[in-house]
N, C-alpha and C positions, 0 to 999 in steps of 0.2 A: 674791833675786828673788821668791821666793814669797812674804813679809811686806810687799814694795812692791804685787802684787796682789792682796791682801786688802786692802791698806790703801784700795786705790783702789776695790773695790767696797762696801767701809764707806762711803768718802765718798758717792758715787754713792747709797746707800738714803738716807742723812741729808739731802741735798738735796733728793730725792723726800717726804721725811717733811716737809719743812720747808716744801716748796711746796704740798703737800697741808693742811696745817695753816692756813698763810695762804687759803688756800681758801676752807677750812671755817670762817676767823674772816671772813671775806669776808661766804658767803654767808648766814652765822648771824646775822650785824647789818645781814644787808636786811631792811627791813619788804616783803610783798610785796601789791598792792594786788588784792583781788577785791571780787567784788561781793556784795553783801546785797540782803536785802528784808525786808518784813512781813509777818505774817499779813495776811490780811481777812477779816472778821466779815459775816456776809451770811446770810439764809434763804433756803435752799432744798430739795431735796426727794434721793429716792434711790430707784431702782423694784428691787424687790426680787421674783426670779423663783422659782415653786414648779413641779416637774412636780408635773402632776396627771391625775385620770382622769374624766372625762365620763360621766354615767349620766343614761338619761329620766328625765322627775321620775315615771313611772310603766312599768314592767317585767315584764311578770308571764310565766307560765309556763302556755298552751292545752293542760290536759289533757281526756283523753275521762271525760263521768260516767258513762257504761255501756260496758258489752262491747259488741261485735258489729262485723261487717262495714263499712270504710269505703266509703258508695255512693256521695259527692258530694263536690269540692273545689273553691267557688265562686271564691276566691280563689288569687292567686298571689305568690311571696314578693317583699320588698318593699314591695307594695301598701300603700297607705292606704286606711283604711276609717274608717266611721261605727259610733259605736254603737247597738248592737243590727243589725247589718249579718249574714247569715248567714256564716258562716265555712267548717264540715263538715257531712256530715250524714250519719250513722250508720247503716244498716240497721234500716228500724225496723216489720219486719215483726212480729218477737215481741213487741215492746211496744204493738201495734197491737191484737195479738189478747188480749194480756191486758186491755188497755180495752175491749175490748168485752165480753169478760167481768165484767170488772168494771161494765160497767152494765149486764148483764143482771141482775146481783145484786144492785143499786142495784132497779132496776124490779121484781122479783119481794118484794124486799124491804120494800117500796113499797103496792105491793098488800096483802100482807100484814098491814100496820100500818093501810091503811085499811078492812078487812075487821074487823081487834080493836077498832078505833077505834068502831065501827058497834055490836059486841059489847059495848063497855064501857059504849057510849051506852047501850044496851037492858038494864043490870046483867047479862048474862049472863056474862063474864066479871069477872075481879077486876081494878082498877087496878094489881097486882101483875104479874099477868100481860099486861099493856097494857104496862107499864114494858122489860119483857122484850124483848118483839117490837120496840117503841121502839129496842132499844139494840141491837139485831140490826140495824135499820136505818139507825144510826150510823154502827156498823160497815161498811156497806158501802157506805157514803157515803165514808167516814176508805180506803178501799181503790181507790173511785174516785177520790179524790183523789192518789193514790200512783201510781196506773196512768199518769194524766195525766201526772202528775211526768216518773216515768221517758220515758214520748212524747216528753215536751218535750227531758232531756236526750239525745237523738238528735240535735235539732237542737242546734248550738255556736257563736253570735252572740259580736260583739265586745263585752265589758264597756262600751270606752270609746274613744272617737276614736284612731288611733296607725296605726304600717307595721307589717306584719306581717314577721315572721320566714323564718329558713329551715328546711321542713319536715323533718319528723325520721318521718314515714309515709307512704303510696304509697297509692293510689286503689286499692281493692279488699283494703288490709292488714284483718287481726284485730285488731283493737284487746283490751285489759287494759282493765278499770275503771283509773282513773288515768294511763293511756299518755300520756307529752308529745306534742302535736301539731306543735309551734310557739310561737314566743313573741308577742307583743305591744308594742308602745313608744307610749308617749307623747313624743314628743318638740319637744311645742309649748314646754316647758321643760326647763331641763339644772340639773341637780344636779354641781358639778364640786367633788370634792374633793382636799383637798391637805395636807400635813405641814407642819407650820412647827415652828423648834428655838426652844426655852425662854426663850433671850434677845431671841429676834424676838419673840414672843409678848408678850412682858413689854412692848417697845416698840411694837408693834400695841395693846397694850391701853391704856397709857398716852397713845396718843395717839388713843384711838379716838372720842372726843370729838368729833372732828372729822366731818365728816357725809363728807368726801373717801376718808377712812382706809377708808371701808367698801365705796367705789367698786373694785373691781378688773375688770383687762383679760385677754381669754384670747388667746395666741398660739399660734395652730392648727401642729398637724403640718409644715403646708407652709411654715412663719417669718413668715407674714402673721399679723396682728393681726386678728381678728375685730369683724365689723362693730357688735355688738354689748358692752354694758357689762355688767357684772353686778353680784351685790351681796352681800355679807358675810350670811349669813342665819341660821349657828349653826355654833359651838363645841362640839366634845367634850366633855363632862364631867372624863374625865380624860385624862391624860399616859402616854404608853408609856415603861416603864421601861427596854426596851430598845433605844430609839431616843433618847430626849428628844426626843422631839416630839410635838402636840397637834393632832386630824385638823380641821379648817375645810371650812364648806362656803359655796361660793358659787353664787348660781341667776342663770342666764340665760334670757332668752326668745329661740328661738328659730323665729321668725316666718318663715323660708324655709325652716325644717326644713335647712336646710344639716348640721349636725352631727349625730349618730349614735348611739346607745349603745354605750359601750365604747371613745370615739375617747379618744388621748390629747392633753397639748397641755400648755404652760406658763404658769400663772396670774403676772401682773405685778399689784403692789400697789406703790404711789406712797407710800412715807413721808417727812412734811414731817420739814426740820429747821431750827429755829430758834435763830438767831445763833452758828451753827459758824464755826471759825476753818479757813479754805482756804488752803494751804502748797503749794508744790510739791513733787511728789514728789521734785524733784530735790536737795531740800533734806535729805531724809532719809539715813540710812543703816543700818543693820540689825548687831546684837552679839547673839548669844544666842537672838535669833525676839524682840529687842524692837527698836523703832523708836526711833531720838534724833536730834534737830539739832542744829547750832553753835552756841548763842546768841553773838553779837559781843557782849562788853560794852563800856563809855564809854571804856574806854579802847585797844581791838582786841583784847584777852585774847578768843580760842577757848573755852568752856566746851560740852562737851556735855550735853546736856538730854535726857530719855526724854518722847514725849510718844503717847498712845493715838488709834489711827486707828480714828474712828468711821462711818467712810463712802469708798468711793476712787472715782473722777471719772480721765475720760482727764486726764493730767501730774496732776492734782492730790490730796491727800487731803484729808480733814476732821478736822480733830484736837484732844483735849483736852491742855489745858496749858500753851498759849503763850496771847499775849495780843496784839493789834495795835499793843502800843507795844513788843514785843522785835523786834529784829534779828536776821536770821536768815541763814548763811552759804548763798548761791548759787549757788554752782558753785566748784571746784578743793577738794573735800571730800578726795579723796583724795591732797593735795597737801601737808593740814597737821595737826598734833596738835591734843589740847586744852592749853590753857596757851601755845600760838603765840600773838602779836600779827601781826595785818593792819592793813593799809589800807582800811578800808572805803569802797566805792564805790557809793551807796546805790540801789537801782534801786523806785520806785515798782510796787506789786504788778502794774495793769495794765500797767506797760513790760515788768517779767518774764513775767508771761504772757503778752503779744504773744512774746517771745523764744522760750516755751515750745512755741508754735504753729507757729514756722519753724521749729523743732529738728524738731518732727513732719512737716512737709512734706518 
């Protein structure tokens, strides 16, 4: 009894084996039909984004040139001013009282020399001694001149057109020789710098020929594009070794003072590219962190191909290594090996990317 139900779940697998086999001799010698397409060679372009950092084309740092009491704050932060606009103005009763000492010394000194002068006319003195009194009167000319100096730095005018800063002293502070006041901007123009890596560089330089290449866009804080173009205006000298990157500066004009010292924002540079070959990405597939397609050959033999994405577009890459007369498998990539034979079904690059655009909707 027990050798007749072995024998009968022997049969029982052999059947299944048998039908399973027929199967797989079935489904081994269907050809199965998918679709293909082409490269397309075409120019076009790639906008390639940097953060970067916004600085006036002119910055500087309002310190005090003398000590003494702060007595006046014409200005308030923010403000734009003109230059030679007063700014502060110092306490400037000690340097008030040295000028005038200093030109009582001027005036007695004065006298003095026109008295030797009268002397030297009449030989009663020596030329030697004229020379003397002369240089006593230099002196305190070179001393009135010094006096004035210091008067003047009491008062603190703007250098140059710009908004003024946020104060760093109080109406009535001591001020330091050299205390910051306040800063200064210019920001009728923007210095906007940014990092670019060695192989963008390399293809920013090689294509910089072109007058467009040097054209960039700045996309402000808030994802809006500024109203404003700018312009490629200098290169680093050298390369950071610990970045691999090289600092670029680009200058905008700034005509409604909209933007700020210190804003950030992302620099878009427009790189043209000429006669790439455009694939869909659907066409790719990934072994290792490299990219390959299917090439279809003449006769439906699957062959994978590695090919280099030099540019990616929504569905599409840009790629080296194929050519507009390969075929290239479409969709059910993960359906077949290399070395399968298909059906090819050939779809013209514009019908596939029509297809590519429903896929996306």
């Amino acid at each position: 009894m027990k050798n007749r139900k072995w024998t009968y779940w022997v049969l029982i697998a052999l059947l299944f084996n048998l039908a399973a086999c027929e199967k797989h001799k079935k489904h081994h010698g269907e050809v199965v039909q998918l679709p293909v397409t082409s490269p397309l060679r075409k120019d076009t372009s790639i906008v390639r984004e940097y953060v970067c950092q916004i600085h006036a084309i002119q910055h500087i740092e309002v310190r005090a040139l003398e000590e003494g009491y702060l007595q006046n704050i014409y200005v308030d932060e923010g403000m734009p001013v003109k230059k030679g606009q007063l700014l502060f103005q110092i306490l400037p009763i000690v340097y008030q009282a040295e000028l005038q000492k200093a030109q009582a010394e001027v005036y007695y000194a004065q006298v003095e020399y026109d008295n030797a002068k009268a002397l030297a006319d009449s030989n009663i003195i020596s030329p030697a001694q004229l020379a003397l009194v002369y240089a006593k009167l230099k002196k305190a000319q070179a001393e009135l001149a010094l006096a004035q100096s210091h008067l003047s730095f009491t008062k603190i005018t703007a250098p140059f057109d710009g908004l003024v800063g946020r104060f760093h002293v109080r109406l009535g502070s001591l001020l330091e020789e050299g205390e910051l006041l306040t800063t200064l901007s210019d920001v009728s123009q923007l210095w906007v710098y940014f990092n670019m890596p060695e192989p963008e560089y390399l293809d920013y330089m090689q294509g910089a020929n072109n007058a467009n290449t040097r054209e960039v866009q700045l996309r402000m804080a808030n994802g809006q594009i500024f109203d404003q173009k700018g312009k490629i205006t200098a290169i680093e000298s050298e390369f950071d070794n610990k970045t691999g990157t090289v600092a670029f500066r680009a200058t905008f004009p700034n005509p409604k003072n909209l933007l700020r010292h210190g804003e950030t924002g992302n620099i878009l540079i427009t790189i043209p590219l000429r006669g790439v070959h455009l694939i869909p990405q659907k066409c790719t597939f990934e072994v290792m962190d490299k990219k390959y397609v299917y090439l279809v050959e003449k006769d439906g033999t699957l062959k994978a191909h590695p090919v280099k994405v030099v540019a990616e577009f929504p569905h599409l890459y840009a790629v080296e290594g194929v050519s507009e007369k390969d075929r290239l498998l479409f969709d059910g990539l993960n359906k077949v090996r290399e070395g399968e034979k298909i059906k090819a079904a050939y779809l013209p690059p514009a019908e596939a990317w029509k297809q590519l655009e429903l896929y996306a909707e």
